[in-house]
C-alpha positions in Angstrom: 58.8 32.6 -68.1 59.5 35.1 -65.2 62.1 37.8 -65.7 63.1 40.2 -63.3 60.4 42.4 -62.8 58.0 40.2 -63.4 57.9 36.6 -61.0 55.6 34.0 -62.7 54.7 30.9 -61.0 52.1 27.8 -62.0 51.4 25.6 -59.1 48.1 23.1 -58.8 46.0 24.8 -62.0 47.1 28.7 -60.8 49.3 30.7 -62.1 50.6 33.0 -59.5 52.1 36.7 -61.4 53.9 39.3 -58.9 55.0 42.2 -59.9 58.4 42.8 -58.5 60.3 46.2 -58.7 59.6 46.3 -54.8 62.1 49.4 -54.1 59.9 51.7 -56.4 56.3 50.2 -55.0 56.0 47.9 -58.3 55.8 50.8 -60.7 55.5 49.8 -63.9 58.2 49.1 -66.2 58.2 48.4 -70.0 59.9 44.4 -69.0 57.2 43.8 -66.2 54.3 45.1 -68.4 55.2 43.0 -71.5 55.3 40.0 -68.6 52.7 40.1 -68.4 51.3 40.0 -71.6 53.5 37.0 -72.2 52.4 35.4 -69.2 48.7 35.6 -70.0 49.1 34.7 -73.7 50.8 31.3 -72.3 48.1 31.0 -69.8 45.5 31.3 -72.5 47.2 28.5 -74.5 47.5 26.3 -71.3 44.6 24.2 -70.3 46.2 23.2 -67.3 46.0 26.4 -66.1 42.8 27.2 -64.7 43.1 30.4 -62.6 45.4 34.1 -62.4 46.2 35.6 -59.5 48.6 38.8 -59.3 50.4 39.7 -56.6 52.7 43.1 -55.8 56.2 42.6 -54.0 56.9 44.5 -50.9 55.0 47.0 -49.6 52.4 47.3 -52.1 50.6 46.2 -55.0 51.6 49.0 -57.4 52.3 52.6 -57.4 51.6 52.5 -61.3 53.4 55.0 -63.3 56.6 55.9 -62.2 57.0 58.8 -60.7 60.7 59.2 -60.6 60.4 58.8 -64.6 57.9 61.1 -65.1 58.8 64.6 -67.2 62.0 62.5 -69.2 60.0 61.1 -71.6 59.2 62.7 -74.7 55.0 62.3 -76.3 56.3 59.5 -78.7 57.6 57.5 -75.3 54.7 58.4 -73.3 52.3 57.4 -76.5 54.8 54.3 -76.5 54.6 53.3 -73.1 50.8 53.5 -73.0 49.9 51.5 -76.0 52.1 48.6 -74.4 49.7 49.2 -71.0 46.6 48.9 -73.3 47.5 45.8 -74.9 48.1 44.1 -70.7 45.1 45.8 -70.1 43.1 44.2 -72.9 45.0 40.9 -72.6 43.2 40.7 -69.0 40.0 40.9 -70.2 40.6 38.8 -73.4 42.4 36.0 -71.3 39.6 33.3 -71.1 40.1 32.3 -67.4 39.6 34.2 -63.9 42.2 36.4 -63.0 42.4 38.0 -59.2 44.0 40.9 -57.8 45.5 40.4 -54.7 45.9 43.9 -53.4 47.8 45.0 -50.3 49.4 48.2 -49.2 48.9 50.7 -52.0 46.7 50.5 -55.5 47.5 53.5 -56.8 47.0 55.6 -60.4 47.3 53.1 -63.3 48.1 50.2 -60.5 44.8 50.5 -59.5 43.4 50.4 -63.0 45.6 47.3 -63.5 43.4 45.8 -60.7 40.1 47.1 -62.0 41.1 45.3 -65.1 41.0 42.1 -63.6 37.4 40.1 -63.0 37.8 39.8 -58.7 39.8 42.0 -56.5 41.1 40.5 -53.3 42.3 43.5 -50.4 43.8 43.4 -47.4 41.7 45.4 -44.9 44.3 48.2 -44.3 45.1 48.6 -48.0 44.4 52.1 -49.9 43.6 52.7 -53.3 44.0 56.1 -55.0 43.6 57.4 -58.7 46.4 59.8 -58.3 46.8 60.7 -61.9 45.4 64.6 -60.9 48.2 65.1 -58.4 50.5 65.5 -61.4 48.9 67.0 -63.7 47.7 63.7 -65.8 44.2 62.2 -66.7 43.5 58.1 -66.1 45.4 55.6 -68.5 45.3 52.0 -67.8 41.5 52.2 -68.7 40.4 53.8 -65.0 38.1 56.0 -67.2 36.4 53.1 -68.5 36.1 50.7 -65.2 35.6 52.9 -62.5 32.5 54.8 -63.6 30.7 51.4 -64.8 30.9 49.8 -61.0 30.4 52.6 -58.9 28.8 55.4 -60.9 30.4 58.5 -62.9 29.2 61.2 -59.9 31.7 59.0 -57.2 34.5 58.1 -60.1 35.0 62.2 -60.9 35.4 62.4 -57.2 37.9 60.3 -56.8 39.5 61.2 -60.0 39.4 64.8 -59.1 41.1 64.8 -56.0 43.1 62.2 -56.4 42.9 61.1 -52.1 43.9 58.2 -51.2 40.3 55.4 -50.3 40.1 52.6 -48.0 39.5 49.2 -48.9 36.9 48.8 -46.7 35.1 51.9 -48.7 36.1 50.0 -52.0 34.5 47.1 -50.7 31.4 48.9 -49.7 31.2 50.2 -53.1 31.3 47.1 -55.1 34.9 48.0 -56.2 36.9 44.7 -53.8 34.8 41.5 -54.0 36.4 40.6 -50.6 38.3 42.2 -47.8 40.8 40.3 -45.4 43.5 40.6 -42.9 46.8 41.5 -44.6 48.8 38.9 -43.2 46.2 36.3 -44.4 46.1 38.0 -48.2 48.0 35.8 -50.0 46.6 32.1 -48.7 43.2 33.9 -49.0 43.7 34.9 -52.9 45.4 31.4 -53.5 42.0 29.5 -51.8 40.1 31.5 -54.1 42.2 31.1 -57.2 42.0 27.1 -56.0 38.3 26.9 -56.1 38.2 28.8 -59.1 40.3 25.9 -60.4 38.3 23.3 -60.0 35.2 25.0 -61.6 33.6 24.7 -64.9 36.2 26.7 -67.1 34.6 26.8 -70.5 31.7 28.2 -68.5 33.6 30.4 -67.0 35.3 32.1 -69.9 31.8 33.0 -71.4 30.5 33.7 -68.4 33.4 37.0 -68.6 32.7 37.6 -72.1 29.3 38.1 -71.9 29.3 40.1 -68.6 32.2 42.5 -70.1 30.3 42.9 -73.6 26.7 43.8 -71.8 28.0 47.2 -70.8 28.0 47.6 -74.7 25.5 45.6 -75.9 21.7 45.6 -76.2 19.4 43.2 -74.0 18.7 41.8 -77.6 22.1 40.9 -78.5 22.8 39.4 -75.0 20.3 37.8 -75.0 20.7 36.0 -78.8 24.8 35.3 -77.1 23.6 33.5 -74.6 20.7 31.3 -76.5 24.1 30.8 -79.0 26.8 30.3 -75.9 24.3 27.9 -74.2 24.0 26.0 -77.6 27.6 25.0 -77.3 28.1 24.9 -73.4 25.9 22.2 -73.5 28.3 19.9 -75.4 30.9 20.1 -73.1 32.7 17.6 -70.6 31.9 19.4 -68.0 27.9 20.4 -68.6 27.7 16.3 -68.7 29.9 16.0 -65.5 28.1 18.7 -63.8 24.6 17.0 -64.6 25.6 13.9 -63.7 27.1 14.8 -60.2 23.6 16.1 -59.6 21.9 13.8 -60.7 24.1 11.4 -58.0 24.2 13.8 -55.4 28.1 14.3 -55.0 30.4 17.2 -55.9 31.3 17.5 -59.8 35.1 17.2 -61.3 35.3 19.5 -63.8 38.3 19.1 -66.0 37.5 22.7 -67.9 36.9 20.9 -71.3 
């Protein structure tokens, strides 16, 4: 599954995906991004795969657009190499299972959006994250336009749009923007604990659970509401609702099997 750019792993229900173009800060590249599509469509397809967690090599987590590239391309390339971004970026949020971002060193222009994409970010404390699109001239792809403004407001998101300056993760985490915040050297066990618990969770519960979240932003209070009397309809009938009840009911800790 992995190729060159892109290093995919499956160990104990989590699939482990690092980016890995290390000598140009894991900017992206058309083999790593279609990876990752590739990746998550087998992990969607999986059942014994429970959890995502993506990882940058090196230094960082992603530079996002490559720099050195930029100004070679013609618009057909650029409209090109987007349109394969937005199909990763929408194959994150279609992917039915929890998917971390395990962010050290830099997040920066579409690399951060690639985070933001995904449902938890994990950061190490002295990481930075910067929407650097302005500093050349661009606007946000990777659906930055989209995310940003819905978690921290669309005041604070111009801001940080506009000047493009790098933000600590401890700000992001004030903000709502990095669920959690760690030391770097501990990043990757930490993201791989979480992924684990993740794991073991209810995981039909936990793909609705994403879908109706993301589709509120959209939706009415009426029509979440009607999803959930529906999604709750079916919920009920799983494997794990019974197991969940019944590990109550007997006062030990549940084993969900995700069915």
């Amino acid at each position: 599954m992995s190729n060159q750019d892109l290093l995919v792993d499956v160990s104990n229900r989590v699939m482990t995906l690092t980016l890995n173009r290390p000598e140009s800060l894991n900017a992206f590249s058309a083999d790593m991004i279609n990876g990752l599509v590739d990746a998550l469509e087998n992990a969607q397809k999986n059942p014994e795969i429970r959890a995502i967690v993506m990882f940058g090599a090196g230094r960082s987590f992603s530079a996002g657009g490559d720099v050195k590239n930029m100004g070679k391309a013609n618009p057909q390339q650029v409209y090109e190499h987007i349109n394969r971004l937005n199909k990763c970026i929408l194959k994150i949020r279609e992917t039915e299972k929890p998917i971390i971002a395990a962010v050290h060193g830099f997040a920066a222009g579409a690399g951060f959006n690639l985070a933001l994409a995904c449902d938890l970010i994990i950061a190490a404390e002295d990481s930075k994250f910067a929407l650097s699109f302005s500093q050349v001239g661009l606007i946000s792809d990777g659906g930055g336009s989209y995310f940003l403004p819905r978690i921290i407001g669309p005041h604070l998101a111009k801001q940080f749009f506009f000047t493009g300056e790098p933000v600590p993760a401890e700000r992001m985490y004030q903000l709502g923007v990095v669920n959690q915040l760690v030391p770097a050297e501990d990043l990757k066990e930490e993201a791989l604990i979480f992924a684990s618990k993740l794991a073991c969770g209810p995981g039909k519960a936990y793909g609705m659970m994403k879908k109706l979240i993301d589709h509120s932003f959209t939706a009415t209070l009426d029509e979440i509401l009607e999803q959930e009397a529906i999604t709750q309809t079916l919920m009920v009938t799983t494997e794990d609702h019974v197991e969940g009840v019944s590990a109550f009911k007997e006062k030990r800790k549940p084993s969900f099997t995700g069915r």
